[in-house]
N, C-alpha and C positions, 0 to 999 in steps of 0.2 A: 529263353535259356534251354539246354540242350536237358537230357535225362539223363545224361555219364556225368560222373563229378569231375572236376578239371583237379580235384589232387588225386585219384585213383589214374590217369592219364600220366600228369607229371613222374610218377611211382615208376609206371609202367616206361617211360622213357631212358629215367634216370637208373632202373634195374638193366634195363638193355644196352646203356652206352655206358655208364659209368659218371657220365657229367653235367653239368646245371642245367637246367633247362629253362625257359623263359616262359611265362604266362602265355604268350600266343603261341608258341608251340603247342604247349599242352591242350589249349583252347581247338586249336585245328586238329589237333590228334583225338581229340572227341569227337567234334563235327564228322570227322571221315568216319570213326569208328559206330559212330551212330545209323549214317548212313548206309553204311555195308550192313550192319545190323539188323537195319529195318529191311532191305533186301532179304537177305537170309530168314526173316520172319516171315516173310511174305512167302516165301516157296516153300518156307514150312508148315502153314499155313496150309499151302495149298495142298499138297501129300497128306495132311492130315484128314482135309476134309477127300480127297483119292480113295482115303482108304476108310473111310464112313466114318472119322471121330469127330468129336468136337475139342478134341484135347492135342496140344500141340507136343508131345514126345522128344525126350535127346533124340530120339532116331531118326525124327525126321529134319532137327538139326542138322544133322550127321550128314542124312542122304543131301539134304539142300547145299551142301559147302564143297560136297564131292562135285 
């Protein structure tokens, strides 16, 4: 089982379209979302140890998504 919740996913559908959503959508709208995630960790990750931390920063969120 993933680490997003599949009702914070369904939320995040049903605010953006306005309509039901079904269990596997939501389920696949984690998966991707996880996925890209752990991406974007990684490269923030990586800028943070760049720039000598051990601590990963919005910033270098930030710079990772640019």
């Amino acid at each position: 089982m993933g680490e997003l919740p599949i009702a914070a996913c369904d939320r995040i559908i049903r605010k953006a379209t306005g309509l039901r959503v079904g269990n596997d959508a939501a389920e696949a709208l984690a998966e991707y979302l996880e996925e890209v995630g752990k991406e974007i960790a990684r490269e923030a990750g990586v800028l943070a140890e760049h720039a000598g931390r051990k601590t990963v920063k919005a910033s270098d969120i930030k710079l990772a998504t640019e």
